[in-house]
N, C-alpha and C positions, 0 to 999 in steps of 0.2 A: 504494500500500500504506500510505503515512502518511498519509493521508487517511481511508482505511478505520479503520486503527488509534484516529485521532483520534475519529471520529466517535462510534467503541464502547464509547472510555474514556470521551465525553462523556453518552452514553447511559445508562451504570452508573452513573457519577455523579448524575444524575440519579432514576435509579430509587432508588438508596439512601437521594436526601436523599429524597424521596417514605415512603419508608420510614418513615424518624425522625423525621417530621411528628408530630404530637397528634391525635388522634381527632377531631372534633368533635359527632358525637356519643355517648352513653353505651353502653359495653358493655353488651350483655345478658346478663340477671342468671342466674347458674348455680343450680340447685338443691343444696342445704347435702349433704354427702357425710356418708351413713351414717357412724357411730359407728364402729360397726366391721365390717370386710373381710371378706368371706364365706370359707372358707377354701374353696381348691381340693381337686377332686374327684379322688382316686388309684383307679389300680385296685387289687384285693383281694390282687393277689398281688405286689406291690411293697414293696418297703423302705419307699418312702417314706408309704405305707401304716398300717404298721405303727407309724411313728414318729406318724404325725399319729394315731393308737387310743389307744397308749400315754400320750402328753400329755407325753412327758419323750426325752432322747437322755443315753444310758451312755455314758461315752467311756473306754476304759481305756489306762493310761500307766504307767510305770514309778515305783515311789515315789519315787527318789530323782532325778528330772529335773526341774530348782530352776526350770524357767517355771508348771510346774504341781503343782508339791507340794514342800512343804518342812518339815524334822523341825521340830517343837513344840521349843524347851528346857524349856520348866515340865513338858511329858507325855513330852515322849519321844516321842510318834507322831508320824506322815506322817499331813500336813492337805493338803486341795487337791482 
C-alpha cells in the first residue's frame, strides 16, 4: 500500500510540474471580442422583460432609511 501510495504522489507530482512548464510555442490568437454584449433574449410575459423594454428599475424604500435616503439640511427633503 506504501508503495502504491508512493508511486501516485510521484505521478501528480509530476503531472503538475508538466503543468507549470512554458509553452513553447505561441498561443493562438483569439478574435478581439465585440464592443459590446448582445443582451439576452426574455420572454414577453416576464419581469425581466419588462425591465430590459423599460431601460431603467424603480426601487421603492422608505424615506427615512439612512442607507438609501437621507433628509437634505439646506431643503428639507428626502434625497436618495
Amino acid at each position: 500500500m506504501r508503495g502504491i501510495t508512493r508511486t501516485v504522489g510521484v505521478a501528480l507530482a509530476i503531472v503538475f510540474a508538466a503543468a507549470c512548464g512554458g509553452a513553447s510555442t505561441p498561443a493562438a490568437s483569439q478574435p478581439a471580442a465585440s464592443a459590446k454584449a448582445s443582451a439576452p433574449k426574455f420572454e414577453l410575459s416576464t419581469y425581466q422583460y419588462a425591465i430590459q423594454t423599460k431601460g431603467r428599475l424603480r426601487i421603492g424604500s422608505q424615506e427615512d432609511n439612512p442607507p438609501f435616503s437621507v433628509k437634505n439640511p439646506a431643503t428639507g427633503k428626502w434625497e436618495g
